[in-house]
N, C-alpha and C positions, 0 to 999 in steps of 0.2 A: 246680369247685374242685380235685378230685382231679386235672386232666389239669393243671392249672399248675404243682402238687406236683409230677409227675413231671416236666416240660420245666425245674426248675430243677436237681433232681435231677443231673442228665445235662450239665451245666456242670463243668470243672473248675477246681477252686480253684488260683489265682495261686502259692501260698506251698508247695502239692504240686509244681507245676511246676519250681519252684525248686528246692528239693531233689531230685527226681528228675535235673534238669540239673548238678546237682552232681557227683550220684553217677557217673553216665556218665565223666565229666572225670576223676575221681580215678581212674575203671577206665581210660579210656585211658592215665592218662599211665605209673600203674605198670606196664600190658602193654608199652608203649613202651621203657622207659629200663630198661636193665640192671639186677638187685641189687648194692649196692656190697659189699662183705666189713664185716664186722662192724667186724672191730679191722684195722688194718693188721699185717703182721708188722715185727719190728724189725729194719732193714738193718745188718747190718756196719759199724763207723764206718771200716772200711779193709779193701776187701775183697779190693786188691789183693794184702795182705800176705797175707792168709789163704790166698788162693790159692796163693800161692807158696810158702807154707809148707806147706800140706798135697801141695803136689806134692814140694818138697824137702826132706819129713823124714824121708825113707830117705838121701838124699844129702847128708851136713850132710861137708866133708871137715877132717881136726884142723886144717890153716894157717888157717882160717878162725877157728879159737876163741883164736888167740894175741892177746892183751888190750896188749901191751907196755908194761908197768908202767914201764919205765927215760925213756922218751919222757918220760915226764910228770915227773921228776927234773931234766931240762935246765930252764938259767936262760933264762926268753922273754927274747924281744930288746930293745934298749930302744927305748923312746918316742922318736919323732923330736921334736927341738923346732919348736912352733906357738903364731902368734901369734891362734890360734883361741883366744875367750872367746866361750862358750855365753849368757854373762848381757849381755852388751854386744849394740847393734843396728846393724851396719854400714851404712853408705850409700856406696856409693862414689866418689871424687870427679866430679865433671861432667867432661869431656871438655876438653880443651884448644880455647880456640878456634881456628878457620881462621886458617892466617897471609895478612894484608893481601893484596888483588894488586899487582903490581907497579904503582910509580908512573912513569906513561906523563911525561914530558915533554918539550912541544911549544913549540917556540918562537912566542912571541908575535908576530904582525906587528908591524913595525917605523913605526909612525906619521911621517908625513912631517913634518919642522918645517916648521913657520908662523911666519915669522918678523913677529915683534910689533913693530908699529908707537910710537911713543912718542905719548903724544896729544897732539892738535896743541890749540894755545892759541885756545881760541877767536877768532871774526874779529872785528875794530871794526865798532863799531854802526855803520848805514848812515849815510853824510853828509846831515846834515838839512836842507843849504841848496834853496833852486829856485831854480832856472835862469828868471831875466825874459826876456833877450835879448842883440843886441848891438848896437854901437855902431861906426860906422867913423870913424875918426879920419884924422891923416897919421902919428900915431905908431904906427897900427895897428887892429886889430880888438881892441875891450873887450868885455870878456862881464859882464852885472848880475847879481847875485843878490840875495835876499831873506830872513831868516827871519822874517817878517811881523812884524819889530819894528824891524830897522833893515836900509838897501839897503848891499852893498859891489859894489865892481868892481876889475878886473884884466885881465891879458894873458898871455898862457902863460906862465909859471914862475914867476908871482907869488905870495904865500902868503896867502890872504883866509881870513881873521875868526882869524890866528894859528896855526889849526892843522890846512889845506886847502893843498895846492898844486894848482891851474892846471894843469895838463898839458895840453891842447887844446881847441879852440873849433872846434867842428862848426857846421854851419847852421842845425838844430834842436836838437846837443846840445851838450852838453861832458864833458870826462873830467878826472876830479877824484880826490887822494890823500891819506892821511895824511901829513903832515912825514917819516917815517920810511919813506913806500914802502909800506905795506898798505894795506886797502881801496880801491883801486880801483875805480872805481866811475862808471858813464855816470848822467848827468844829463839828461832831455830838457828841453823848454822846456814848462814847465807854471806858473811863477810868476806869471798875472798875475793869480791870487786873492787876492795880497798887494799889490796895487798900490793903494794909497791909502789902507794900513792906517795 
């Protein structure tokens, strides 16, 4: 029991160590960093002047002490006049705008006339008659027609059904007009749909 006694003995405690580590730190750092002075001493608030003066206060010469009291008797000058007001807040105006660029003008091409037709009246309705066939006579070639309700005939320059003129009798056709000369108009032989209507 006595030999366990001593083997704890001879351990050192955590909380020594620490303190001891302390102390060390605090010895280095004051052997390190310089002593500062106590108090500071109190600097000159101008120590240019003092210099100057303790150098030139054997050498002070009288022109320098003349104070000239009449100066200060003179009327100051006067105020020039200003439209400066301290209490008012200027802004000053915007800038004048840019003047326009010049207006470039180019002549427009000149478009071609087209010249405008008047509108034309529309054409007569096609002629409704068919063409049956012809007919040889001694007074001539007769062309029939048909509007599948009643048959007419004629010979060139004749006017059938009042308001068709005849103008020619083809083999297979004929050419046939309005009284007035429009519609013109070929007829082939296709009327014998209406033959026995």
């Amino acid at each position: 029991m006595a030999a366990d006694a001593s083997s704890t003995s001879w351990r050192p405690r955590p909380a020594l160590l620490v303190a001891l580590a302390i102390t060390v730190m605090v010895a280095l750092v004051s052997f390190v960093m310089p002593e500062k002075p106590a108090a500071p001493s109190a600097r000159p608030s101008n120590p240019r002047i003092q210099a100057r003066g303790k150098a030139a206060a054997g050498t002070v010469k009288p022109a320098d002490l003349d104070v000239r009291l009449e100066e200060l008797k003179e009327p100051r000058p006067a105020a020039q006049p200003s439209d400066r007001n301290p209490f008012r807040f200027y802004v000053p105006p915007p800038p004048p705008p840019p003047p326009p660029p010049p207006r470039v003008e180019t002549a427009r091409p000149v478009e071609p006339m087209v010249p405008v037709e008047p509108p034309q009246p529309p054409p007569p309705p096609p002629i409704p008659l068919k063409f049956i066939g012809t007919l040889q006579t001694r007074a001539g070639t007769i062309a029939a027609f048909s509007d599948c309700r009643t048959t007419m005939r004629g010979k060139e320059g004749d006017v059938i059904d009042g308001r068709y003129r005849l103008v020619k009798i083809g083999v297979e056709s004929v050419v046939m007009e309005y009284l007035d000369g429009r519609g013109r108009t070929t007829i082939r032989e296709s009327g014998q749909e209406c033959v026995g209507k």
